[in-house]
N, C-alpha and C positions, 0 to 999 in steps of 0.2 A: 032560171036554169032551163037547158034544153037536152031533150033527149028521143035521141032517135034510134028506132029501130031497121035495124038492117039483116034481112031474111038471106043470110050466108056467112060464112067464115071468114075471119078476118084472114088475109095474108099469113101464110105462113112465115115467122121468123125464128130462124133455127137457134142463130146466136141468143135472140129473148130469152127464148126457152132452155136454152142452157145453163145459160146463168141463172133463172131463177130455180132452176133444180138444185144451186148450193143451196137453198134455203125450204127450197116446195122439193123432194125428191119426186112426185108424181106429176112434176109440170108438165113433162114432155106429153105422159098418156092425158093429162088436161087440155091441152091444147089440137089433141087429135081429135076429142073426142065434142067438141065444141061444131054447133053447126047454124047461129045466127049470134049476133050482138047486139049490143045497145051502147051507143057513144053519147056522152054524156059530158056539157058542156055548160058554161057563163054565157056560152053566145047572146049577146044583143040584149042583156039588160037594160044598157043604157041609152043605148042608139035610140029605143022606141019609145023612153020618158025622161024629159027635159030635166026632170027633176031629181029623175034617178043619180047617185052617187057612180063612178064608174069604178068597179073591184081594183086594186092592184093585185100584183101575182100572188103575191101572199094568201090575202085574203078566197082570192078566187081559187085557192090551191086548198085552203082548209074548207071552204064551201063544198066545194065538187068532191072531196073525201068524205065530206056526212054525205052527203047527197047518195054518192055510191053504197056508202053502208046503208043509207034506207032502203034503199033500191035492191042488196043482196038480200035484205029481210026478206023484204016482199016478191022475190020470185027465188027463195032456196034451192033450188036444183041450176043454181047458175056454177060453172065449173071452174070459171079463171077471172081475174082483174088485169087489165093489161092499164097501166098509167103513162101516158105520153107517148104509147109506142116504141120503150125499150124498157120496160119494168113489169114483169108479169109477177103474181102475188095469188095467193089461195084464197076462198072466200072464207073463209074463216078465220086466219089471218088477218085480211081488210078489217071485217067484221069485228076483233073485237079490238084491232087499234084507230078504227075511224072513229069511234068514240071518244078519243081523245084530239080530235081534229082542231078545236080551238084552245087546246092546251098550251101554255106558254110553256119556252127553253124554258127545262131541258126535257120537257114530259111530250112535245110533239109527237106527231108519229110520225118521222121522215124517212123511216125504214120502208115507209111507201110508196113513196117517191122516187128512191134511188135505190141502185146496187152498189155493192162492194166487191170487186173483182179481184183476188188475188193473183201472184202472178211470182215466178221466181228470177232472178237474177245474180249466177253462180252460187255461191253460200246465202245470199240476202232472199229473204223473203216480203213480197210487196203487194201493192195493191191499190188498184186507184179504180175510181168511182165512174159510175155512168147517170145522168139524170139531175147530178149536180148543179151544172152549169143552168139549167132553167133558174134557177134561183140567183147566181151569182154571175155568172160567165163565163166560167171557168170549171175544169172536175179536179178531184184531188190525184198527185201521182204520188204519192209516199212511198218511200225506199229508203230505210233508215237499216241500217245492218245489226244484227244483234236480235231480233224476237222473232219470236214464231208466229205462225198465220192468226192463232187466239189472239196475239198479242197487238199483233198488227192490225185487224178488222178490229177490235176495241178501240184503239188511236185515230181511224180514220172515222168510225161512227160518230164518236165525240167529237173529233173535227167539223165531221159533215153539219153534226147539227148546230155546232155551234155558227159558224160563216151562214146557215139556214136563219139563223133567230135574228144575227150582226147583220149581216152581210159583207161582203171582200174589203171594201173600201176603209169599214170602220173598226175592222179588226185584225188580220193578219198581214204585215207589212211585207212588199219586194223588198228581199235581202234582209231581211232580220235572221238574228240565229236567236236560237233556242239552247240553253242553259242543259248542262246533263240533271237527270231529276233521278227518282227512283228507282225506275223503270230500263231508260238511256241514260247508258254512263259517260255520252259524248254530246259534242255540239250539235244540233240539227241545223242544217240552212234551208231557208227556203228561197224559192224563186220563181217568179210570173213569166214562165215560157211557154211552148207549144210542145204538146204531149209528143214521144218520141211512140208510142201506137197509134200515132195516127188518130186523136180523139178528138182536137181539135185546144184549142188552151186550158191549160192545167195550173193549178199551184203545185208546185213541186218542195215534195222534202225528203233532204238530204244526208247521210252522214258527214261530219266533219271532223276531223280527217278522212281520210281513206282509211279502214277499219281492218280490212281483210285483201290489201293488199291488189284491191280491185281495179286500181286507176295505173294506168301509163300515160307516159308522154310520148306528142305525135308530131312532128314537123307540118305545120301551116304549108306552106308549099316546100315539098319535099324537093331532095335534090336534085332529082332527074331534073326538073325545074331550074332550080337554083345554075346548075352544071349547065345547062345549054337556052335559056333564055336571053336573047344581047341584052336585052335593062339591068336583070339580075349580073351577067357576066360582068359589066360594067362598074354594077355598083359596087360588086367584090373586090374589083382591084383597086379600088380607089379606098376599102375600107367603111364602106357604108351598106353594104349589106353582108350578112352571113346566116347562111341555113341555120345554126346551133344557137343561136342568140332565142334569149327567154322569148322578146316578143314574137319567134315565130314557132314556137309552143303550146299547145295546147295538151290538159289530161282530162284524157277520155277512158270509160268504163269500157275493155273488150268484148263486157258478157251482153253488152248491151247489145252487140252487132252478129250479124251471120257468120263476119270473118273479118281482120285485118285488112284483107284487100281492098286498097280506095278506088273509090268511084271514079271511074273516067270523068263522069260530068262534072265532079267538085275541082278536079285538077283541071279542064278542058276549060272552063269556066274563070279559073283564077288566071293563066295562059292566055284568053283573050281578056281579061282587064289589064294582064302586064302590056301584053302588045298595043291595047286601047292608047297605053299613057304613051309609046311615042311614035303613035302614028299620028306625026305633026310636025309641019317645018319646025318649030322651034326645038325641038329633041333632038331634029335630023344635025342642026346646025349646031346645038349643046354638044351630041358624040361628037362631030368634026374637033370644036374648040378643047375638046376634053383629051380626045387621042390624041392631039397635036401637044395637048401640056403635057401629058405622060409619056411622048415620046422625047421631050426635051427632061424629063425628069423631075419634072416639076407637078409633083402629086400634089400637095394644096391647092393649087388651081383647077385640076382637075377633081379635088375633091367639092369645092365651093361649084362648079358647073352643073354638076349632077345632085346637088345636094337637093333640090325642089323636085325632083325624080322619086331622092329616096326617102321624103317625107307622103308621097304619094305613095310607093309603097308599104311603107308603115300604117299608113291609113287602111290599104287593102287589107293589109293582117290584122288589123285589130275589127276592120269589120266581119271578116270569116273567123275568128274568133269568139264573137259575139255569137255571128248566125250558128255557130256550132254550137256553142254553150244555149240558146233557148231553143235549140234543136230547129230554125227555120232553115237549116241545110244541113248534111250530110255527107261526113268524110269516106263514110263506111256504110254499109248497108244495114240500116237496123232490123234488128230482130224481131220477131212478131212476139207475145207477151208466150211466155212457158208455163204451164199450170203446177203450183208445189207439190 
């Protein structure tokens, strides 16, 4: 173990101290009143003996938690624990759960570790984690509709620690649902996306169905689109595209976003992949042969001309579909999380 002293104040971080005032109400005055630290670390166990084992995270994560608790023993007027640089914690607190540091699930203390951030969204009350991902790669984004924030931070703690003890791969599957139980009287889905606050990847859970009436349907390239792009105009009359068809549907959650208004850049963007597909002789030369069939009347053949057009379109909508669903793009501008 290594531990260094550093004669000044760490960095102020406001959102740290935030959040951990859900738990420490005097973090904020903790954190001001702080005026040198000690960072405390596994560094170079191994590096300098051959013989030495090298920690994994696990291990090196329940190490460095005794380690901390002896270390608040032995110098009592220390004011704060900061873990990883987004988890602040009280010494007393640390103190009497780092004694359970090599504790097996479900007696860990990973309440040290990580936060639990609630968060609202319309009637749903939610909540996803920070600190997580060190352990798995991912934080949790749980949005289940029907309990209250008690109820909710109890689901996500048990979660937490459970994927803490398993890990992601050998426990909670993409795309499993979950059974209604005592608690949820509904399905839950989960899904391996990108967190829609910007946290970076989340396992996500869901309600299944729509509970409270949360979800609408949104046209994948809207009409404006549809009405005046030549591919889209084309594929319309020939009966190979249309705006209202399922596949160009997506439901999306309102309360999730600032507002209905779509993003120029998700439309601006889809707009240059339609124009992509025929800027090319061979398109140029398909419209020719195509408007020449439909002016003789002869829709079959111009429906067959265009048909490798409107499989490439189909392709586009099921990929903005996707990107929408794990949230690696946006129709709409999302919302920054709401406190309940």
């Amino acid at each position: 173990m290594t531990i260094l002293m550093m004669r000044a104040p760490m960095p102020y971080d406001q959102r740290l101290w935030q959040r951990a005032s859900w738990l420490w109400p005097d973090a904020l005055h903790a954190a001001g009143r702080h005026r040198a630290h000690l960072i405390v670390s596994t560094m170079g166990s191994s590096e300098n003996n051959a013989d030495a084992k090298a920690l994994g995270f696990a291990e090196s994560t329940q190490l460095t938690t005794a380690v901390v608790g002896a270390v608040l023993e032995a110098l009592p007027d220390s004011v704060a624990v900061v873990w990883r640089g987004n988890v602040g914690r009280s010494p007393e607190m640390w103190l009497e759960q780092s004694r359970c540091a090599f504790d097996p699930f479900p007696d860990q203390p990973f309440g040290l570790w990580m936060e639990i951030v609630p968060f609202r969204s319309g009637k749903t009350v939610g909540a996803h984690t920070v600190g997580l991902s060190a352990f798995m790669g991912r934080e949790i984004e749980f949005e289940v509709d029907g309990l209250d924030q008690r109820a909710v931070t109890a689901r996500v703690a048990q979660l937490s620690s459970y994927l803490i003890a398993t890990g992601l791969d050998a426990s909670i599957k993409n795309g499993a649902v979950f059974e209604a139980d005592a608690e949820i009287d509904h399905r839950v889905a989960v899904l391996h996306r990108n967190s829609r606050f910007n946290i970076g990847p989340v396992i996500s859970f869901s309600s299944v169905p729509d509970r409270f009436g949360r979800v609408r349907t949104y046209p994948i390239i809207p009409a404006s689109i549809a009405r005046n792009h030549p591919l889209l105009v084309m594929l319309g009359k020939v009966g190979l595209f249309d705006p209202a068809r399922t596949e160009n549907q997506i439901r999306l959650k309102p309360d999730h976003y600032h507002s209905e208004v779509r993003l120029e850049s998700f439309d601006e963007g889809l707009s240059q992949a339609l124009s992509g597909m025929i800027a090319t002789d061979t398109y140029a030369e398909a419209d020719t042969n195509a408007r020449r069939a439909l002016a003789s009347g002869d829709i079959a053949s111009a429906r067959s001309i265009l048909q490798p057009w409107a499989e490439e379109v189909g392709l586009l909508q099921a990929a903005a579909k996707l990107a929408l669903t794990l949230c690696d793009a946006f129709m709409f501008m999302p919302a920054p999380p709401r406190s309940p």
